[in-house]
C-alpha positions as CSV (number, residue, x, y, z in Angstrom):
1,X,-33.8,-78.5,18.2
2,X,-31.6,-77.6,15.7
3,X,-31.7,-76.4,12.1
4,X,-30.0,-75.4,9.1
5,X,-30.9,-71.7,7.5
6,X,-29.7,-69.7,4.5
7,X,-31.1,-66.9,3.4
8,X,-32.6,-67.0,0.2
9,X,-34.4,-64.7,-2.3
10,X,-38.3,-64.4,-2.6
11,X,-39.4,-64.9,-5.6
12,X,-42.9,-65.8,-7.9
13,X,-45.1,-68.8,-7.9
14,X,-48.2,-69.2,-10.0
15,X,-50.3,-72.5,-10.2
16,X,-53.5,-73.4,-12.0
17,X,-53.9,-76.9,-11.7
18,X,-51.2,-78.0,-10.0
19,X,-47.7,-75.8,-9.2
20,X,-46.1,-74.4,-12.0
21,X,-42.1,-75.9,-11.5
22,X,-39.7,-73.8,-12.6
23,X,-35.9,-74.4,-10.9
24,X,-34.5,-71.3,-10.3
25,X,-30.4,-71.1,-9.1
26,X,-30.6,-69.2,-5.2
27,X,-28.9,-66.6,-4.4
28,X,-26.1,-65.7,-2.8
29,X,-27.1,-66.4,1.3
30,X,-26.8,-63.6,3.7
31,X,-26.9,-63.6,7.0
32,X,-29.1,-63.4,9.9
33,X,-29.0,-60.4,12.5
34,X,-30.7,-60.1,16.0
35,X,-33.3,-57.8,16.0
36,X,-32.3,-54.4,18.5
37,X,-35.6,-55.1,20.4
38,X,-34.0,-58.2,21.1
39,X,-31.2,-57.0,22.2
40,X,-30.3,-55.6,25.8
41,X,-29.5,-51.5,25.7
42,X,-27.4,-51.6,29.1
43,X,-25.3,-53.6,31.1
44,X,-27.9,-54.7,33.5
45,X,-30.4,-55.5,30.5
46,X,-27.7,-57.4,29.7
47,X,-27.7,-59.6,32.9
48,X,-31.4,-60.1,33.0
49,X,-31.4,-61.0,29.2
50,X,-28.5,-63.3,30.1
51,X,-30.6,-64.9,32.9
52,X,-33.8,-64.8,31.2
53,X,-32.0,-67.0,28.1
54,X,-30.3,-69.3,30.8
55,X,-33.7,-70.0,32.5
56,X,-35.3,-70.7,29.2
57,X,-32.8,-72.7,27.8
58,X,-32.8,-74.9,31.0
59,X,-36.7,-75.0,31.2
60,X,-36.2,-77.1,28.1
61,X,-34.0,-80.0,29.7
62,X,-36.6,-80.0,33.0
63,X,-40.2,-79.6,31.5
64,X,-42.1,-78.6,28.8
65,X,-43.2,-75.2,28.7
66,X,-46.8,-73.8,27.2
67,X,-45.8,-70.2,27.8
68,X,-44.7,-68.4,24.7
69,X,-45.3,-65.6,23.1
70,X,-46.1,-64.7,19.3
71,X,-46.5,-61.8,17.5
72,X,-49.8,-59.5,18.8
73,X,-50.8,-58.4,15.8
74,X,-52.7,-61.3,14.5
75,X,-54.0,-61.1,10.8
76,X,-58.1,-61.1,10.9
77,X,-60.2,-63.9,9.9
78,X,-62.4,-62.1,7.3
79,X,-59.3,-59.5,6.2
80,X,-57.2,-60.2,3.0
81,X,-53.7,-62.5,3.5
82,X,-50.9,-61.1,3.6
83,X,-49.2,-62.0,0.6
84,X,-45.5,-62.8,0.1
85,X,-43.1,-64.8,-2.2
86,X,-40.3,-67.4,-0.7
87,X,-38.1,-69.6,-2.6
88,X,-39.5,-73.6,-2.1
89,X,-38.7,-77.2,-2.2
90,X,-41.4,-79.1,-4.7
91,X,-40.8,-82.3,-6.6
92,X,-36.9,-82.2,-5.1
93,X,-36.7,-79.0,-6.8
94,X,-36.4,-75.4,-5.9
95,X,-39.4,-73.4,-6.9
96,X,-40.8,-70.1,-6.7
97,X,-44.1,-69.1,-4.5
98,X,-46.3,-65.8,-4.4
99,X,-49.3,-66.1,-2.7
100,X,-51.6,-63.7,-4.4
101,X,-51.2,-65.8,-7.8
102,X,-53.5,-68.3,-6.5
103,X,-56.5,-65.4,-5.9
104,X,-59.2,-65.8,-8.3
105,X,-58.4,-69.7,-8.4
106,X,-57.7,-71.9,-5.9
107,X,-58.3,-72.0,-2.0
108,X,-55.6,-72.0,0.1
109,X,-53.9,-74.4,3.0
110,X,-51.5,-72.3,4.5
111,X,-49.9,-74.1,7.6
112,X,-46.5,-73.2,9.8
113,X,-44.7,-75.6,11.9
114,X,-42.2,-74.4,13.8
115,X,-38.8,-76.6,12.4
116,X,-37.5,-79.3,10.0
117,X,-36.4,-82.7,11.2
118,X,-38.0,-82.6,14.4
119,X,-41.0,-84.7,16.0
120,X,-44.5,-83.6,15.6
121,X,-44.1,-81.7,12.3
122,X,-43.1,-85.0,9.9
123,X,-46.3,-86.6,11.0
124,X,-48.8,-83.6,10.5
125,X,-46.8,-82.4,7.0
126,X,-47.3,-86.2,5.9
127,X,-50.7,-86.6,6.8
128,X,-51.5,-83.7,4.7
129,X,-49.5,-85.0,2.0
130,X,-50.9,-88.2,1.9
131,X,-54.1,-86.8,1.4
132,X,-53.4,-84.0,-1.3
133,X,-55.9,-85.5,-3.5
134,X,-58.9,-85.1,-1.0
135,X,-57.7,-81.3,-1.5
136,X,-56.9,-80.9,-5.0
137,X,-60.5,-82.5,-5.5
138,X,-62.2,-79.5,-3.6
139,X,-60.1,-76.6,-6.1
140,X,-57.5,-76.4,-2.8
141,X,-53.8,-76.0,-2.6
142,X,-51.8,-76.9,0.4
143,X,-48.7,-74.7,1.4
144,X,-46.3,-75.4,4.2
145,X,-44.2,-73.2,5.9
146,X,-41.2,-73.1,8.5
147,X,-38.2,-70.9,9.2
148,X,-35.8,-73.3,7.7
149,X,-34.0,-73.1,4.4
150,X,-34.4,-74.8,0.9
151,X,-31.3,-76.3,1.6
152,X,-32.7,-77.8,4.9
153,X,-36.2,-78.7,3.1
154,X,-34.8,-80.5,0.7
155,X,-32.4,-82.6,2.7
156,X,-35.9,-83.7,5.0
157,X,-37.9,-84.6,1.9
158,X,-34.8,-87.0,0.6
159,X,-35.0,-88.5,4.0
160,X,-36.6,-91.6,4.2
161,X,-39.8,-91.1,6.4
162,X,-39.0,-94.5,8.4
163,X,-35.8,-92.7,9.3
164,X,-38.1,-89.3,10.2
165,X,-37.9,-87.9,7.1
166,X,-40.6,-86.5,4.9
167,X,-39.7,-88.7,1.2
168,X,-41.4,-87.3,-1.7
169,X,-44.3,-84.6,-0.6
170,X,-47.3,-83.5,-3.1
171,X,-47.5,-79.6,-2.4
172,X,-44.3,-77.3,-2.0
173,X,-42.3,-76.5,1.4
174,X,-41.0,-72.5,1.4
175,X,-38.7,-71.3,3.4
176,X,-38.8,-68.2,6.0
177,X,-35.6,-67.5,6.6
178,X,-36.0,-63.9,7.3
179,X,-38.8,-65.2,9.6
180,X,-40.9,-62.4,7.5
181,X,-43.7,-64.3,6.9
182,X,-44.5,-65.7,9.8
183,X,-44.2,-62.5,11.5
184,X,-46.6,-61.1,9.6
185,X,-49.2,-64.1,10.1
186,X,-48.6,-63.7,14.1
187,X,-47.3,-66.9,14.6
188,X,-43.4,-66.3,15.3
189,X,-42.2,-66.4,18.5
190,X,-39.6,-63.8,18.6
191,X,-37.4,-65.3,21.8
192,X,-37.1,-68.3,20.1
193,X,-37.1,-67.6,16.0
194,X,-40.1,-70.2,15.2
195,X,-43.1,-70.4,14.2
196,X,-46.6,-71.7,16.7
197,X,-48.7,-74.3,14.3
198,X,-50.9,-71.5,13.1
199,X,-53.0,-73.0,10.0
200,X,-54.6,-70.4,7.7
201,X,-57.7,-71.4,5.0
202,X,-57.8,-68.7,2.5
203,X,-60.9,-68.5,-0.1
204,X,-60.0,-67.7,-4.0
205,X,-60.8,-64.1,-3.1
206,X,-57.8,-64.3,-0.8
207,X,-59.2,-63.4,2.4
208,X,-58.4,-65.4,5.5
209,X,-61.9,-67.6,6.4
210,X,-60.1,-69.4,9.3
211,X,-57.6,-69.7,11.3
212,X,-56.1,-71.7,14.2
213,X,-52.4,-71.7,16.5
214,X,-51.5,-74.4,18.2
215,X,-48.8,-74.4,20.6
216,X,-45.5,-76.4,19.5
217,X,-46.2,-79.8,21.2
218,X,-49.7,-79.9,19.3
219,X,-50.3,-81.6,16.2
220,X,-53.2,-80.7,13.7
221,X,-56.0,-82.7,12.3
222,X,-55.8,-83.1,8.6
223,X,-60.2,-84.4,8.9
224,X,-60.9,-81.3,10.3
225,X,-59.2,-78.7,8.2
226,X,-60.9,-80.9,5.3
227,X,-64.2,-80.7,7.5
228,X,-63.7,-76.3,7.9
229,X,-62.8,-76.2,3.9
230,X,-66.4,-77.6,3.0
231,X,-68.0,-75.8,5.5
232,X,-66.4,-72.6,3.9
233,X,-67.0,-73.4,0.6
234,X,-70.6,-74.5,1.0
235,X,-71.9,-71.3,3.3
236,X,-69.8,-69.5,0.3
237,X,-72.1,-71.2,-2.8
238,X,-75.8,-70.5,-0.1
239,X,-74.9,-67.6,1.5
240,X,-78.5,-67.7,2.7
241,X,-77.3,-70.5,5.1
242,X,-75.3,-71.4,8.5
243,X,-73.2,-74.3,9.2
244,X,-74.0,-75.5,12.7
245,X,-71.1,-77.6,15.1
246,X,-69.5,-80.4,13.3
247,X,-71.1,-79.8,9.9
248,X,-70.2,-82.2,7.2
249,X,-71.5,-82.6,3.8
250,X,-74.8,-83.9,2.8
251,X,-76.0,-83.0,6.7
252,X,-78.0,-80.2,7.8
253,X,-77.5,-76.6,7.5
254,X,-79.7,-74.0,9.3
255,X,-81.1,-70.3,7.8
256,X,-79.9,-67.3,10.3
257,X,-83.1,-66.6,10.7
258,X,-85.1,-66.8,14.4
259,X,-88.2,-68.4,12.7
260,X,-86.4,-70.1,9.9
261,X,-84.0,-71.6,12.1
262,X,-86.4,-73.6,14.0
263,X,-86.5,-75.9,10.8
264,X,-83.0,-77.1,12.1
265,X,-83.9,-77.2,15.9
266,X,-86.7,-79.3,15.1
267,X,-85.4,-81.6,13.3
268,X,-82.2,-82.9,16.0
């Protein structure tokens, strides 16, 4: 996998009904450094980090690998988001996002994938796409996120998606190129500078609800982040109630409750 990064400036996003456009020029780029704790302190650090990246890099050619390791300190379901502003590609354009200007107003899809023009990520960033309207119907925006830069965004959404490209998307890609955000959501993988497919729903109160990872061979399902959303919101508008396993709309819910509940139990 290869891809294309340039640093770029974070920046402000706000959106009511839909995102706010507003081209901005980017800044100048800067580079990237290796962290120190990636680096090796002594000469024979050096030779196991040399062997350790030789072994990893062939691992790739001879099998796929479910060993990785991301960030330990996960953000909380039930804490507030971390917030952050990234420059972004919307509508062909670049744009500016801050999370936090969506609290108090719309619910949040927040998804990683780990890098542009690859395999798996074109069909899941797609599918969401292609359904935007499902989302925008329940007050939700839909944010994707990879280390890559604008410049690399933009080049994947002008690529025809029967060439595995992205064409035109309906939500905004940003761009981590300092890798801070995904960092701070404990998805990153630090050996290898991307992000797992962590997915984040955040209410209008901006405080993480749910959250999954999955590792990078993995795709997500687009029915059941929709299926999680109205389980969220609805336990949110009858806090009095549970949504049991595979709760959809119109179906069942229970009361927490040890006589109450039997209502439910009776009734499957």
């Amino acid at each position: 996998m290869a891809c294309s990064s340039a640093a770029t400036s974070a920046s402000l996003f706000s959106s009511t009904t839909r995102p706010l456009l507003s081209p901005k020029p980017l800044s100048p780029s800067s580079s990237l450094s290796i962290p120190n704790s990636l680096k090796p302190s002594h000469s024979s650090s050096a030779a196991a980090f040399s062997r350790s990246i030789s072994i990893k890099r062939s691992s790739l050619h001879s099998r796929r690998s479910f060993s990785v390791r991301a960030s330990s300190e996960l953000p909380l379901v039930g804490n507030t988001a971390p917030d952050f502003e990234a420059e972004a590609v919307f509508d062909q354009e670049f744009i500016k996002v801050k999370l936090s200007e969506y609290k108090g107003k719309k619910y949040v899809i927040l998804f990683f994938y780990p890098l542009d023009f690859t395999f798996v990520c074109p069909t899941e960033i797609t599918a969401f796409s292609d359904r935007y309207a499902e989302f925008e119907a329940l007050n939700t925006e839909i944010l994707g996120v990879s280390v890559d830069s604008v410049f690399s965004h933009l080049a994947w959404v002008q690529t025809d998606r029967k060439a595995g490209g992205l064409g035109d998307l309906n939500y905004p890609l940003i761009s981590d190129v300092t890798k801070s955000i995904s960092k701070s959501y404990g998805v990153l993988i630090p050996d290898q500078g991307i992000a797992l497919r962590g997915l984040f729903i955040i209410d209008k109160e901006g405080v993480i609800q749910h959250s999954t990872i999955n590792n990078l061979a993995i795709g997500r399902s687009v029915d059941e982040t929709k299926r999680t959303l109205q389980a969220l919101q609805y336990v949110q508008e009858n806090p009095d109630e549970v949504c049991p396993a595979g709760w959809k709309p119109g179906e069942k819910s229970m009361k927490p409750d040890p006589k109450l509940s039997k209502e439910y139990f009776s009734a499957v």
